[in-house]
C-alpha positions, 0 to 999 in steps of 0.5 A: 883270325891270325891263323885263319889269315896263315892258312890262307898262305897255305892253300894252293893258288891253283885252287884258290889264289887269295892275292888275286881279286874275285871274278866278277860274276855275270848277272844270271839272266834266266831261272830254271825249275832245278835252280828254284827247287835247289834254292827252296831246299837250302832256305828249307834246311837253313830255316830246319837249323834256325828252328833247332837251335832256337827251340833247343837253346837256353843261352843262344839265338840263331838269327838269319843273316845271309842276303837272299830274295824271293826273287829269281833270274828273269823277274822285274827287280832281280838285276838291282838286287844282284847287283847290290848283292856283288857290290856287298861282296866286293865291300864286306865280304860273303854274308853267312846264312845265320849269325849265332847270338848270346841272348843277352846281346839280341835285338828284339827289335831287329828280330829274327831276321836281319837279311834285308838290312844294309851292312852299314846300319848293323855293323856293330850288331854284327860283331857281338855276334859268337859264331857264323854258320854257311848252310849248305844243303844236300837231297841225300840220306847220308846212311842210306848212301853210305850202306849203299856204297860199303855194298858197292865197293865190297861187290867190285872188290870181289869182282876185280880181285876174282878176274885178278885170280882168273887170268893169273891161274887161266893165262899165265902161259900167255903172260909168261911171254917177254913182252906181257911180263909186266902184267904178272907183276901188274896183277901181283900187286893188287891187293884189296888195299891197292885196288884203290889206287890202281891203274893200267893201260888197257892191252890191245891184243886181238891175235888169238882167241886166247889174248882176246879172252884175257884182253876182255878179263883186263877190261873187266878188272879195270872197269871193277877198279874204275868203280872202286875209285869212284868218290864213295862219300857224301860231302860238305860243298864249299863253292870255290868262288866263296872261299875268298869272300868268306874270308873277305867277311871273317877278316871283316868281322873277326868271328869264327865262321862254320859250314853246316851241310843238311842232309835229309837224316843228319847233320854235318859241320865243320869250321871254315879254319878246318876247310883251309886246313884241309884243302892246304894239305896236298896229301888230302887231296882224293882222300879227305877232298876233291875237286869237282864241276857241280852240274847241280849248281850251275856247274860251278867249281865246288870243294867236296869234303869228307862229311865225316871230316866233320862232327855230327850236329844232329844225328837225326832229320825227320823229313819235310813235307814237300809239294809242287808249286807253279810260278809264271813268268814273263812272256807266259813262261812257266816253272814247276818246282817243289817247296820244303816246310817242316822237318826237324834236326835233332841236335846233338848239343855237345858236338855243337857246343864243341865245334862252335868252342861254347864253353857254357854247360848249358847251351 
């Protein structure tokens, strides 16, 4: 905890500023078909862990914890809900999907699933607990993705790399000119390795034909470099706005807190020390990390981290099956979204053993 609290002094108070209480967050007042499909996906993969890691464990039991409710924006009940939902967050902090158990110190008489009880009447279950997991979900196949962006970024390199060659060998005449020079020492710069931090301004030549043929030959490099730069990587998805809450819930509980995201073949996780670690180091950030405007989670502000930042918690996802439900809510409004059920992660035990620091041989 005492590192965790250093590392909080670290992070950048343009990206999170831990002296500053939360916002406080407006009750959402309508759901979409998205959202629903979105939120049956993460309770789907957060059921795919539970259900790995109680079928594969000897020693340990994964118990649902995180607060939740069948009940969406828009429904009778929501806004009592929501708002106990904020009041707990302003009192303990942001509840972890699962909470990890020795079997020794589960309560079978609380089961399985501890997500409706008040803080107050398990606080002292709570911190026997070893190890806390934040489930994020994503709807990619990571080795899919990954091959496709290798082939993406091999055919822009070759097509910026070409024009490159092109204009130096077709117009150099036309560079050699007092004011273009600085385009032949642009174009002598890029290389394979610079292209992916390239840039330059566009020239606006239109006085011949020959500066409007290399004018459209610097447009087609930039656009190359353009698509080199894209984030070519698939990531874990801390939301901003959670950083300070599961900090406010570590502080509270003083055990050690993981993210684990779900893709749809494999499994990532990193620890939230690591998260800080990483998002306080400027030279991370566009390497290891970005910043972006999540249009797939009510355009909140996320963290992405370099999945391979992470250890590999199953190397392999069979797929759920899946299917379209209809749900009716007030007024005759209606939303179709799809369900998840099924599927198995294959666990990779010592990647988990080590990134959960279980020293047991047997987990």
């Amino acid at each position: 905890m005492k590192k965790i609290k250093k590392l909080t002094k670290n992070v950048p108070v343009a990206l999170v500023d831990f002296e500053k209480p939360r916002d406080l967050s407006r009750t959402p007042t309508q759901a979409s078909s998205n959202f629903i499909t979105n939120k049956e996906q993460g309770d789907w993969a957060e059921q795919l862990l539970t259900r790995a890691i109680n079928e594969t464990s000897t020693n340990f039991v994964a118990v649902k914890y995180g607060k939740s409710d069948n009940l969406v924006a828009g429904e009778n009940g929501f806004d009592a809900f929501y708002q106990d939902f904020q009041n707990e967050l302003d009192s303990i902090g942001k509840r972890p999907d699962l909470l990890i158990f020795n079997k020794s110190d589960f309560d079978n008489n609380l089961g399985f699933d501890i997500s409706q009880i008040r803080h107050n009447q398990i606080t002292k279950y709570v911190k026997k607990a070893v190890a806390a997991i934040e489930v994020r979900s994503s709807a990619f196949l990571i080795d899919r993705y990954e091959e496709t962006m290798q082939l993406r970024t091999e055919k822009f390199t070759k097509i910026a790399l070409d024009t490159k060659e092109k204009i130096l060998t077709t117009f150099s005449d036309i560079l050699q000119h007092s004011a273009r020079q600085n385009y032949i020492e642009l174009l002598n710069g890029i290389t394979a390795d610079t292209l992916s931090i390239t840039n330059f301004r566009l020239p606006n030549w239109s006085s011949s034909e020959k500066l409007i043929q290399v004018k459209d030959l610097f447009r087609l490099l930039k656009t190359a470099i353009k698509e080199i730069q894209k984030r070519d990587y698939l990531s874990i998805t801390p939301k901003v706005e959670d950083i300070k809450v599961v900090y406010k819930w570590i502080a509270t509980f003083n055990i050690p807190h993981f993210y684990f995201q779900v893709f749809f073949d494999k499994v990532y996780g990193i620890s939230f020390e690591q998260i800080l670690t990483i998002i306080s180091n400027p030279d991370n950030d566009g390497v290891l990390f970005s910043v972006e405007t999540d249009t797939k989670n009510q355009n909140k502000t996320t963290i992405k981290i370099n999945s391979k930042a992470g250890v590999a918690i199953a190397s392999k996802v069979d797929e759920p099956l899946h299917k379209s439900v209809r749900k009716e809510m007030d007024r005759g409004r209606l939303l179709f979204y799809v369900t998840f059920k099924g599927g198995t992660a294959y666990l990779d035990i010592d990647n988990l053993r080590t990134i959960l620091e279980i020293k047991n041989v047997d987990f």
